[in-house]
N, C-alpha and C positions, 0 to 999 in steps of 0.2 A: 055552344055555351062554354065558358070558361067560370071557374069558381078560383078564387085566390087563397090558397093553404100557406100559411108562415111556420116557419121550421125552422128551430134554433140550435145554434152549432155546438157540436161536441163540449166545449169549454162553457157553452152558457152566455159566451159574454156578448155575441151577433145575433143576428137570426133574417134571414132572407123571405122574399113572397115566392111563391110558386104558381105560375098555371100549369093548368094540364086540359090540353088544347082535346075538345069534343070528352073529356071524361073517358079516355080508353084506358087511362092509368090513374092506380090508386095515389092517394098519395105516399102511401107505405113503400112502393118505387123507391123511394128518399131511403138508403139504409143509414147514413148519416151525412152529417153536413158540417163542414172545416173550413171556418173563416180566416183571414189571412194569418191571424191572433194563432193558432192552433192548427193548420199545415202544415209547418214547416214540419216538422217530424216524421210526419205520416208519409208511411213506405206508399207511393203511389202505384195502381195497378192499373193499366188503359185498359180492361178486360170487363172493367166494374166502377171504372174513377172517369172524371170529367173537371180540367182544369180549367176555370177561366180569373185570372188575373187575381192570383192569388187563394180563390177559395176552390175546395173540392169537395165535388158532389160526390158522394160516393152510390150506385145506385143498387138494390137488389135486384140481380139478371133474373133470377129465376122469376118474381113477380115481375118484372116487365114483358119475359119471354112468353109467359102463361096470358097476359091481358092482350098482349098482341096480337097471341095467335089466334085469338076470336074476332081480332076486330083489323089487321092489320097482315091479312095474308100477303104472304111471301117476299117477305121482306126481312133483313136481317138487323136484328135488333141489337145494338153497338150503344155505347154512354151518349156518343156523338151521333147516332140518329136519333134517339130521343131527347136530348135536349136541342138537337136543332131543329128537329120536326117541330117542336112544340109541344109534346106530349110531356114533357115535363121539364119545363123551361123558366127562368126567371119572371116574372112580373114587369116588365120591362126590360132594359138592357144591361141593369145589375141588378142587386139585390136590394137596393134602398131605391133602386129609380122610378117609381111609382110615388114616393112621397117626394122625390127631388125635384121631379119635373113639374110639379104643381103647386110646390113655393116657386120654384126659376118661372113660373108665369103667372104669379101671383104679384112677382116683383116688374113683371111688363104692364100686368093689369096697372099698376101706379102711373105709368106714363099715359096712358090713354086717357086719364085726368086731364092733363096740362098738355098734352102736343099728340092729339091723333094721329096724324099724317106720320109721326116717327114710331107712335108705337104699331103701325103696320106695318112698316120698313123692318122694326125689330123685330115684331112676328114673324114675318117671313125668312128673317134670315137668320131666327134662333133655332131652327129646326137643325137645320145643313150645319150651323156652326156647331151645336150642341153634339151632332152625331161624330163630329169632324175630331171635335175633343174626347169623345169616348174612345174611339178608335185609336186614337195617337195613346190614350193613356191603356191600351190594350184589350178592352173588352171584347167577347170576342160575337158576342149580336150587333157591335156595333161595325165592326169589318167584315160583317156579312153581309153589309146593304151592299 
């Protein structure tokens, strides 16, 4: 089970969704969170930080080392195993892609109105296109499919 925790960035002015894939990490994991608005300054440290296309996560090691080693033997616990495991991962492929993706087929649901046959055609190839454009514009769940 996934539960979705939202976390707003140092500055105030973003705030991203969270899961944390089967509940092995708190959300407290999160020691802070730096939207693109409020990165740039921040001394980054790959030890404790996770950059993906502009914002960083910054994560507390010791609460992830501690939650993992109960539930997540022998495994070495890095920024980048836990947000790519899913243990403590965006809500989607960014931080607003949960609500993006569900206007962007909100806006397909309108052509099923007027021309079925095309909005299957679009369905099916909004997935592929939509990932194709995450990935060009650098996110990095989506150049991990």
């Amino acid at each position: 089970m996934c539960i979705d925790h939202k976390i707003t960035c140092v500055c105030g002015r973003s705030s991203a969704s969270f899961n944390f894939k089967d509940e092995v990490m708190p959300s407290e994991v999160v020691s802070r969170l730096y939207c693109p608005g409020c990165s740039g300054d921040v001394k980054f440290d790959p030890r404790t930080m996770l950059r993906d296309n502009g914002w960083i996560i910054e994560f507390d090691m010791d609460v992830a080392g501690f939650f993992a080693s109960g539930k997540l033997p022998r495994v070495t616990v890095t920024p980048e195993f836990i947000f790519d495991e899913g243990y403590c991962t965006w809500r989607g492929v960014y931080p607003a892609d949960h609500i993006d993706s569900v206007n962007e087929r909100r806006e397909l649901l309108e052509l099923l109105k007027t021309d079925r046959k095309r909005y299957f055609e679009e369905f099916r190839d909004w997935g592929t296109k939509r990932m194709a454009r995450l990935a060009a514009a650098g996110w990095r769940k989506a150049n991990a499919v």
